[in-house]
LUMMAR-606527 format. One record per residue: residue number from 1; residue in one letter; chain; x, y, z of N, C-alpha, C in turn. Coordinates in steps of 0.02 Angstrom, whole numbers, plus 50000, padded with zeros to 5 digits. Each point is the difference from the previous one (the first is absolute). Layout:
   nr  rest  kette     nX     nY     nZ    caX    caY    caZ     cX     cY     cZ
  NUM     a      A      X      Y      Z      X      Y      Z      X      Y      Z
...
//
This chain:
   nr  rest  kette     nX     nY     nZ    caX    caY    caZ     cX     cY     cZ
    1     x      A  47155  49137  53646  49936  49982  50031  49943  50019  49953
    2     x      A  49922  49952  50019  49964  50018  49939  49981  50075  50017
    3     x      A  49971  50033  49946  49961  50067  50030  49928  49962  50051
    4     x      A  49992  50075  50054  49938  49987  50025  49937  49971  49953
    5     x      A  49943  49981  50023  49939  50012  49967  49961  50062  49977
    6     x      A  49964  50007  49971  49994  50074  49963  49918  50000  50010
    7     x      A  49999  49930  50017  49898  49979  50001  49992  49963  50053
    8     x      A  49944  49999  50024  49971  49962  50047  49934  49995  50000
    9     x      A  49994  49937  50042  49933  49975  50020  49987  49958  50057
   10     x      A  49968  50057  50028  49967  49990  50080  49931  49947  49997
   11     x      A  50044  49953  50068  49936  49968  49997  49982  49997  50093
   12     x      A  49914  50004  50001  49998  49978  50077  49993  49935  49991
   13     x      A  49991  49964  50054  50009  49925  50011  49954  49979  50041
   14     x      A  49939  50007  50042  49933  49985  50044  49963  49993  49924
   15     x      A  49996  49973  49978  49915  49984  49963  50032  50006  49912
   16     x      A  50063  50018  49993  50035  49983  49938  50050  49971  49997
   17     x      A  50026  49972  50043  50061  49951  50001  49986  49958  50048
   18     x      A  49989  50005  50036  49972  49957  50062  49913  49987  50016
   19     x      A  49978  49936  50011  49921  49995  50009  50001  50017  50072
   20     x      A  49995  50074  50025  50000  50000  50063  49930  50028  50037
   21     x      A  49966  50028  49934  49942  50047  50039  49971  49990  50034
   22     x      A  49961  49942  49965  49946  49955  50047  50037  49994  50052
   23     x      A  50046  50007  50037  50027  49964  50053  50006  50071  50039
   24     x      A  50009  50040  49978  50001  50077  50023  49928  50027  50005
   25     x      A  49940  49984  49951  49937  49975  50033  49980  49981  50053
   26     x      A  50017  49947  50028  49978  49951  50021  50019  50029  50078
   27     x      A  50083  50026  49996  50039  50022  50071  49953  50065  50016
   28     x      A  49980  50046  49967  49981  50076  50000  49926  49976  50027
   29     x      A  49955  49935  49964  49943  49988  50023  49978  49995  50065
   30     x      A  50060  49950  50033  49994  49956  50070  50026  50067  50025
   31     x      A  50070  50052  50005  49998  50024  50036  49975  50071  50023
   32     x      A  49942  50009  49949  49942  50042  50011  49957  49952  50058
   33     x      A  49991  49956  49996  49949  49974  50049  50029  49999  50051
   34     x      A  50064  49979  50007  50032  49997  50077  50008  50050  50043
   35     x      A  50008  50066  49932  49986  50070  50036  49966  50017  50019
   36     x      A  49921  49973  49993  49943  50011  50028  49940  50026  49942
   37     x      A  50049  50011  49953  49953  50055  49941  50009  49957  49911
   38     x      A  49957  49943  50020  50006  49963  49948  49973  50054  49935
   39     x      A  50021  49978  49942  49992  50008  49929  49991  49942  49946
   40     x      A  49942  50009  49938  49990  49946  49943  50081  50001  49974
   41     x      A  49986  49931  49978  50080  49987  49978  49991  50024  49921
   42     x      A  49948  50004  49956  50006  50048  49959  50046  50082  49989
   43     x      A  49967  50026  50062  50022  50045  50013  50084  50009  50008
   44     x      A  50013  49946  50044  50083  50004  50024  50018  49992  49915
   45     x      A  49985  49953  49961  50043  49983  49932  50012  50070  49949
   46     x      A  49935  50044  50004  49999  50055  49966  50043  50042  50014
   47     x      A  50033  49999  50079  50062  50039  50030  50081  49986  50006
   48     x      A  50000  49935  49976  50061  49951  49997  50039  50037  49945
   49     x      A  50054  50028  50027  50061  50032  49945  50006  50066  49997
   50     x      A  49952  50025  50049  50024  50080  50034  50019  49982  50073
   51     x      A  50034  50071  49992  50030  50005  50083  49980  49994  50039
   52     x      A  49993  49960  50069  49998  49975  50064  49957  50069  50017
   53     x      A  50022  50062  50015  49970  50013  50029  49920  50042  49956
   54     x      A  49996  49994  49946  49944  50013  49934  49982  49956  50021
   55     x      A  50026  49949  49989  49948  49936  50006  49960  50004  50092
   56     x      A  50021  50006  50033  49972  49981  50059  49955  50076  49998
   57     x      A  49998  50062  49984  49956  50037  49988  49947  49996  49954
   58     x      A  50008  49957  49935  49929  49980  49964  49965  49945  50029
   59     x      A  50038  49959  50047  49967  49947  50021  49973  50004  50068
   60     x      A  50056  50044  50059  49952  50034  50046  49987  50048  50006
   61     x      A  49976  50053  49961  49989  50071  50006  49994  50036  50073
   62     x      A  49954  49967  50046  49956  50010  50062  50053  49976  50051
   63     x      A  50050  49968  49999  50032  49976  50038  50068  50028  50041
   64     x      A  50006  49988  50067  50021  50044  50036  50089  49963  49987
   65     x      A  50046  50051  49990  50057  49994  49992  50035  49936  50033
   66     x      A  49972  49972  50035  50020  49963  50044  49996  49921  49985
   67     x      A  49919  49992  49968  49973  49957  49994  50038  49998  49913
   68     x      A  50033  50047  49962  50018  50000  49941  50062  49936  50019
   69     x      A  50059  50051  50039  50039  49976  50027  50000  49897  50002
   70     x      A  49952  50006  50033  50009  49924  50036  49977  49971  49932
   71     x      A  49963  50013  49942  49974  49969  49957  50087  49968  49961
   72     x      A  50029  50067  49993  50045  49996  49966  50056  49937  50029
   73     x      A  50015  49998  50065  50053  49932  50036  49965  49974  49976
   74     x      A  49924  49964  50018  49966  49925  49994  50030  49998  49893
   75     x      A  49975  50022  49973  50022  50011  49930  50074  49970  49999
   76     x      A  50041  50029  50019  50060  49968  49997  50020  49942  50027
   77     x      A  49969  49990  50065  50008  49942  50022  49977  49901  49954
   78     x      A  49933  50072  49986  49956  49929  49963  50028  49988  49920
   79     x      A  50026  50066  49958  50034  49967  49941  50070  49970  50015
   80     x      A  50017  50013  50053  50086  49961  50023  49970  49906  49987
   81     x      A  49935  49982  50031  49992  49946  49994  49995  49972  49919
   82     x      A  49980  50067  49941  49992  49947  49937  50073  50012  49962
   83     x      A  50017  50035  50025  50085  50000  49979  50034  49934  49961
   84     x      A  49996  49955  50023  50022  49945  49988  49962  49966  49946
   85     x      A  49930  50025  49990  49968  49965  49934  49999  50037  49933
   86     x      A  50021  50050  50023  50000  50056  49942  50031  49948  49932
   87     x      A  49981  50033  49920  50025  49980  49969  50015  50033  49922
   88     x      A  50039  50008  49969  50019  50034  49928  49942  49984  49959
   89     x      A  49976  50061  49981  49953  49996  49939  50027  49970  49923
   90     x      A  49953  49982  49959  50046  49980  49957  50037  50054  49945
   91     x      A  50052  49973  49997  50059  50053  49932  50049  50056  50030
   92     x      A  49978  49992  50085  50023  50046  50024  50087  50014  50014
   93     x      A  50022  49945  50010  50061  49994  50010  50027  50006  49909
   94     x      A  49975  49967  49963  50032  49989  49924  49980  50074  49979
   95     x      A  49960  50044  50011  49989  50056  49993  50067  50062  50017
   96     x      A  50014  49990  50057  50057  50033  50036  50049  49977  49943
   97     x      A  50038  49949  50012  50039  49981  49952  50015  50022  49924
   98     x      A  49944  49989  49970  49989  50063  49938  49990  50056  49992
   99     x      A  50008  50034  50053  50003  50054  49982  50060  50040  50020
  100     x      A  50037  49965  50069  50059  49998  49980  50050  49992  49958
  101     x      A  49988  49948  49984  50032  49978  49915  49989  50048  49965
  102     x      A  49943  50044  49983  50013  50053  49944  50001  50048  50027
  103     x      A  50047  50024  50070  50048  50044  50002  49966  50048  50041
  104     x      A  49934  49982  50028  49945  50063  50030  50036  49971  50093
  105     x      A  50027  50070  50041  49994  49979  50052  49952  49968  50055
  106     x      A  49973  49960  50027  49959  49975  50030  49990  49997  50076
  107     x      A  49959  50047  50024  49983  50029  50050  49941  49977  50038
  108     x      A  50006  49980  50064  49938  49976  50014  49978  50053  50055
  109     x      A  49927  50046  49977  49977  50050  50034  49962  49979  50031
  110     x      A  49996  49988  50069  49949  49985  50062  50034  50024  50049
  111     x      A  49931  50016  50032  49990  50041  50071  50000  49940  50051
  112     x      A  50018  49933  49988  49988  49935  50060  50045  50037  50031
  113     x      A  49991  49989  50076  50038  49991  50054  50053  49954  49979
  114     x      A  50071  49996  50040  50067  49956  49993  49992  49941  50019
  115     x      A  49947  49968  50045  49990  49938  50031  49946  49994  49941
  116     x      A  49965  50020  49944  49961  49946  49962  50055  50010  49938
  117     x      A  50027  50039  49990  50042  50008  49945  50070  49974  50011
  118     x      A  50012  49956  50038  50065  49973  50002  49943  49915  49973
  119     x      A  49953  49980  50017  49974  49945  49977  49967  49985  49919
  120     x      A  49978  50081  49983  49995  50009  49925  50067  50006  49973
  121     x      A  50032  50010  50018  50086  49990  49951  50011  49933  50002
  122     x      A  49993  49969  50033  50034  49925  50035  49927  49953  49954
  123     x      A  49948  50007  49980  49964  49983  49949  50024  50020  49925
  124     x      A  50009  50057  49997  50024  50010  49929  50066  49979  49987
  125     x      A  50048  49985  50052  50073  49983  49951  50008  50012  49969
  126     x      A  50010  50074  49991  50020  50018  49933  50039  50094  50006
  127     x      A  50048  49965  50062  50041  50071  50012  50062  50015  49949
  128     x      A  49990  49936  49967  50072  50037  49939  49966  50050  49937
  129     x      A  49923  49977  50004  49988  50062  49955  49986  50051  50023
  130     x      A  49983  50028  50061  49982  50047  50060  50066  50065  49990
  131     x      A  49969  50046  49972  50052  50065  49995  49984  50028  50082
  132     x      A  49939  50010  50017  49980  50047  50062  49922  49972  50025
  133     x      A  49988  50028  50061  49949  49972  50047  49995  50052  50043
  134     x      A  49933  50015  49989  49964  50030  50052  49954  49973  50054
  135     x      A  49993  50059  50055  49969  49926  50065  49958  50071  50025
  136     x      A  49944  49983  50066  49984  50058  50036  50039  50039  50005
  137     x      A  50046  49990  50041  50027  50055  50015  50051  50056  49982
  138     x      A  49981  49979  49927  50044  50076  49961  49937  50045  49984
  139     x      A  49926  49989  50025  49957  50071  50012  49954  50004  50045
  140     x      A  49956  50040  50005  50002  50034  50061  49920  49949  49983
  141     x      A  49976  50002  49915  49918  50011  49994  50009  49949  49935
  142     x      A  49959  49933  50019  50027  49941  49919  49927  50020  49964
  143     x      A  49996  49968  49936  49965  50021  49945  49924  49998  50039
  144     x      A  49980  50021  49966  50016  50039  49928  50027  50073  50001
  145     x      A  50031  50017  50058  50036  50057  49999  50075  49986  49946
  146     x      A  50022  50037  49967  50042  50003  49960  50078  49970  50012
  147     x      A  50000  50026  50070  50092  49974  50031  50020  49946  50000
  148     x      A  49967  49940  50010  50042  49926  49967  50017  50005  49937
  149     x      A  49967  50021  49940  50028  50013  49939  50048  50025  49977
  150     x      A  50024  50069  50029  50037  50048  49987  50052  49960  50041
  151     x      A  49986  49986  50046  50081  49975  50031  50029  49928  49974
  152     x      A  49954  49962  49986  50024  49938  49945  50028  50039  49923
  153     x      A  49985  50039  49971  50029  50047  49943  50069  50030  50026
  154     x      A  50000  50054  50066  50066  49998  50016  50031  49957  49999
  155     x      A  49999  49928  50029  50051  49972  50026  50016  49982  49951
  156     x      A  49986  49973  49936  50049  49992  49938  50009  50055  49970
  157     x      A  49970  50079  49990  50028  50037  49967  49973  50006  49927
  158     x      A  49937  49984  50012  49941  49997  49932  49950  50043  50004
  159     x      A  49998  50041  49952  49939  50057  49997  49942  49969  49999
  160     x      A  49947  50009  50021  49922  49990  49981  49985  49987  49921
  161     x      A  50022  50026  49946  49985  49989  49949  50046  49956  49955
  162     x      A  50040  49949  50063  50033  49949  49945  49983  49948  50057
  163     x      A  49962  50001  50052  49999  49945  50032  49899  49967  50007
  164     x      A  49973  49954  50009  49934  49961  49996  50002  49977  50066
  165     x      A  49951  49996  49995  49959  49970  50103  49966  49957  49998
  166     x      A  49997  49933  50023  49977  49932  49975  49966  49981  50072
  167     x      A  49935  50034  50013  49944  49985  50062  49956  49959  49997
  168     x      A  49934  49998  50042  49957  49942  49998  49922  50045  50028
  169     x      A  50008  50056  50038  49964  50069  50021  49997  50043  49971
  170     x      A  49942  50032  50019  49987  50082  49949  50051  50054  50061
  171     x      A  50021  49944  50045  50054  50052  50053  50068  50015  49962
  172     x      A  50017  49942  49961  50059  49988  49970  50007  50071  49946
  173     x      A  49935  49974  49942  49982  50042  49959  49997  50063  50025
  174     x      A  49988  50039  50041  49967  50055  50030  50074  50027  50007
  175     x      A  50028  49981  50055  50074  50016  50030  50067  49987  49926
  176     x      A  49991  49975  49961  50040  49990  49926  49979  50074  49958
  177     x      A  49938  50020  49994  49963  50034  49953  50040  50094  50043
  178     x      A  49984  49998  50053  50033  50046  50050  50064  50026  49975
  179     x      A  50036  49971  49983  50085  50009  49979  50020  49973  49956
  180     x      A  49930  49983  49950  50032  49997  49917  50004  49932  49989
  181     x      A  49987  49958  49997  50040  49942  50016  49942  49939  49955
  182     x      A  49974  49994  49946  49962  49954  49976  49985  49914  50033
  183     x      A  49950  49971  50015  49993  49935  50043  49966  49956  49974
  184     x      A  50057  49960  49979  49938  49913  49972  49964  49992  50076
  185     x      A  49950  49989  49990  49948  49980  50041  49998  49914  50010
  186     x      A  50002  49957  50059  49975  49923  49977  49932  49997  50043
  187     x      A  49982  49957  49985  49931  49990  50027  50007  49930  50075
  188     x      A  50063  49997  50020  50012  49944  50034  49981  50030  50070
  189     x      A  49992  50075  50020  49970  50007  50063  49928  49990  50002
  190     x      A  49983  49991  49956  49910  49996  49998  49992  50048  49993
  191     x      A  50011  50064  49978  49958  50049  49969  49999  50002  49909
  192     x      A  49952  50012  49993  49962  49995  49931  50032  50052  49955
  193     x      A  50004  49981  49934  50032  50032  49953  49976  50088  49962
  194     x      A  49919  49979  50021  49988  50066  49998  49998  50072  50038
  195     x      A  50005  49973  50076  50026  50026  50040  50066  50045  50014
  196     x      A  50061  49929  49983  50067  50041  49983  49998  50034  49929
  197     x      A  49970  49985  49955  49998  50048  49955  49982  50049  50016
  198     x      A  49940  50012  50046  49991  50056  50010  50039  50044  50064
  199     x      A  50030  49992  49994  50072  50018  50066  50043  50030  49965
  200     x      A  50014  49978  49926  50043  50032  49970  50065  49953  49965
  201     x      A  49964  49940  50014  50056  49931  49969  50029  50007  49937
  202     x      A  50041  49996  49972  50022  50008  49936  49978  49939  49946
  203     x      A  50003  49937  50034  49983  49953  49987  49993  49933  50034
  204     x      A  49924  49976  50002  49977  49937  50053  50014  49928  49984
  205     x      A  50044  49955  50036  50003  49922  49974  50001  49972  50061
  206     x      A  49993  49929  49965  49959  49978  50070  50066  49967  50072
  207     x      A  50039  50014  49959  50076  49973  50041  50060  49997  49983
  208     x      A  50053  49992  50065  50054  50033  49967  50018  49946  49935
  209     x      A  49988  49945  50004  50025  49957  49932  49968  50038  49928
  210     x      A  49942  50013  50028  49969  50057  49919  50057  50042  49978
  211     x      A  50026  50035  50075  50032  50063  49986  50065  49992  49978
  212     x      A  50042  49937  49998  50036  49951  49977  49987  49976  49931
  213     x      A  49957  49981  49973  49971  50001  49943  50010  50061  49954
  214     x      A  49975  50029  50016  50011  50086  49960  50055  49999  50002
  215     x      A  50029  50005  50029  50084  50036  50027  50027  49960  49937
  216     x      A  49989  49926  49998  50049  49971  49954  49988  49991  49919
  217     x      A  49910  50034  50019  50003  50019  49917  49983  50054  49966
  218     x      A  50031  50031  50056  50021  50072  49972  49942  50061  50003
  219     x      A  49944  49980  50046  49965  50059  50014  49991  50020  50064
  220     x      A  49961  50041  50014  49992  50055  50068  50065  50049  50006
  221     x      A  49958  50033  50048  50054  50035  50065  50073  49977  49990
  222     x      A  50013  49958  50040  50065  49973  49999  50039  49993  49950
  223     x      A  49968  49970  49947  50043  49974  49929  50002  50087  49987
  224     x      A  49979  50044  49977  50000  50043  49990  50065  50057  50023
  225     x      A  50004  49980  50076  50058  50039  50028  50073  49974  49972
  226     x      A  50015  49962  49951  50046  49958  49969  50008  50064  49931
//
């Protein structure tokens, strides 16, 4: 049998493999209003890619546990409806693929719930390169708290300093930087390059096909762990 992988590279998949944000926008927008305690949809986008319950505390601070609560069903209910339009950013799938090919295990680190992450797998097709997968509920607290990371690193058996974190948030960056872990940054969630730089990005491109690009000619993060 071959040996294990010795490297890896974690990727989340909301706003770097998948165009889903805006749509996670859009659900978080409406079901602030339905809760009674509308919010600028600016605001919701700046919170998109931390944890459910971070997020519903920067966005309702003042708000009574209850009214958090109900924000959170309408949210699910209302992204269950864009489910179906969701769609692969570009390079993202040919991305996976190469980096499998040069031998790095490939891990997809997200905190989605099992009902949006059985529909982001079923978009990517691409479980033969899939070493391991993380979902909510292997922690208690998703990024930018540290534990999706570390437990995508367990599950193949890769230290922090041979494996890269391939995000789209300074949540990604933040929760990577926590447990060692260096992060191409893409710019496909809509946050700005100087921003994740300043989060702690190792290096900013504008998508995963960029990050595909490098990979195959031999620079960044990734080419590096080779």
């Amino acid at each position: 049998m071959p040996d294990a992988p010795s490297t890896a590279v974690l990727f989340d998949i909301d706003g770097t493999l998948v165009d889903s944000n805006y749509a996670h926008v859009d659900a978080w927008w409406r079901a602030c209003r339905a809760a009674g305690a509308p919010v600028d949809a600016w605001r919701v986008h700046r919170a998109i890619g931390m944890d459910s319950g971070k997020l519903l505390e920067s966005l309702l601070p003042g708000a009574a546990e209850d009214v958090r609560a109900t924000a959170k069903e309408f949210h699910t209910a209302y992204y269950a409806e864009q489910m179906l339009r969701l769609r692969l950013l570009p390079g993202a799938r040919d991305l996976l693929e190469a980096v499998a090919a040069a031998g790095h295990a490939v891990v997809l680190a997200t905190s989605a719930p099992e009902q949006e992450l059985e529909r982001l797998r079923e978009l990517l097709d691409a479980e033969e390169w899939i070493a391991a997968v993380t979902s909510g509920e292997d922690v208690d607290e998703a990024k930018p708290a540290p534990g999706i990371v570390q437990v995508a690193l367990d599950r193949v058996g890769v230290s922090a300093d041979r494996a890269v974190m391939v995000g789209d948030a300074m949540w990604d960056v933040e929760a990577a930087g926590k447990v060692g872990v260096p992060c191409v940054a893409v710019m496909t969630g809509g946050i700005g390059g100087d921003e994740l730089r300043g989060a702690g990005a190792a290096v900013v491109v504008e998508d995963a096909a960029a990050v595909l690009a490098d990979l195959v000619a031999g620079k960044g993060p990734i080419a590096e762990l080779s």
